[in-house]
N, C-alpha and C positions, 0 to 999 in steps of 0.2 A: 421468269427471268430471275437471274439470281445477281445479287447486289452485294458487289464489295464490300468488308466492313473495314470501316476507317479505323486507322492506326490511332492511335495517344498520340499527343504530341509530348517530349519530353516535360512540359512544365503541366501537361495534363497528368500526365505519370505521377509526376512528383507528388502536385497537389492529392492525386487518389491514395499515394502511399502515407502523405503524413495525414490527410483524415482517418486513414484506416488503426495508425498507431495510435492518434489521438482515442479513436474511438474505443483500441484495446486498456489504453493505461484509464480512460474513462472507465469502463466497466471492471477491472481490477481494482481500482479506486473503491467503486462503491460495492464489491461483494466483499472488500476488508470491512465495510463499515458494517455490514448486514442488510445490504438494501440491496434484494434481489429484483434482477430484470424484466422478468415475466410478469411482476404484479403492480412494475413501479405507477402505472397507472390511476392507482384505489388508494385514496389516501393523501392527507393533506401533509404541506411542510414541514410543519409543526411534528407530526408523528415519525415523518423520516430524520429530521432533528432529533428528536429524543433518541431512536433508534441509535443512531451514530454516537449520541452521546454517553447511553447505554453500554453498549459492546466497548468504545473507551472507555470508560469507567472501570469495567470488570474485570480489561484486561491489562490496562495501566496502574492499577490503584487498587488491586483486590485486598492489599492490606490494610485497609482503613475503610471497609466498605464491613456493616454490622451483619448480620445475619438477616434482620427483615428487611433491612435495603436492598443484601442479592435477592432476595427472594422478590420483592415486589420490583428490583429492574429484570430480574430473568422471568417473569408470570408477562411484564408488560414485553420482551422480546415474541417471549411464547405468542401472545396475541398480535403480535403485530407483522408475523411471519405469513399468519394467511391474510389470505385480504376478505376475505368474509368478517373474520371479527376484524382487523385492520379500520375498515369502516364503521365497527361502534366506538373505536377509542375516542373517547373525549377529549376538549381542548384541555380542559383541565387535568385531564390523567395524563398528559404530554408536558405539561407545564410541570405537573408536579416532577415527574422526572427528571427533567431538566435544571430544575433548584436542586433536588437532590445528589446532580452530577456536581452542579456549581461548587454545592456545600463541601463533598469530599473533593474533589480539586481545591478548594481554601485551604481545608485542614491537609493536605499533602504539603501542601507550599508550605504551611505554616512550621509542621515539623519536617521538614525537610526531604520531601521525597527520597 
């Protein structure tokens, strides 16, 4: 026996079309920050914070960001793309990151972006 399938009702429509936009400007949202979808699983807060904080950083403020700071936020992106190493970064190797975005966001403010 073969069974009708039931229609939408226009406010079921509705509600499917703006979860579906919500769910696109959601995941545009976070591949601007560098938090990819396939791994968003592995890995704590803290690391996808840094992450975000990171990729702003480098690309808001590249001019007052020193040579070993890209280099230890672009080594900490590096690892934090896969999730194999994803799950060895430390809280602390998150944290430090994190002060380190702080620090060059002050110094932007300070001399005037």
């Amino acid at each position: 026996m073969k069974y009708r399938k039931k229609k939408l009702t226009p406010k079921q429509y509705l509600i499917n079309r703006q979860s579906a936009k919500d769910t696109l400007s959601t995941d545009i949202w976070m591949y601007e920050n560098g938090i990819y979808l396939k791994n968003l699983a592995v890995g704590s807060a803290e690391v996808f914070q840094a992450v975000k904080l990171a990729n702003q950083t480098l690309r808001q403020y590249k001019h007052f960001v020193g040579v070993e700071q890209a280099d230890l936020l672009r080594s900490f992106l590096y690892r934090a793309q896969c999730p194999k190493k994803r799950i060895k970064i430390t809280l602390g190797q998150s944290y430090r990151v994190m002060n380190l975005t702080k620090k060059i966001k002050r110094l932007a403010g300070k001399l005037g972006k």
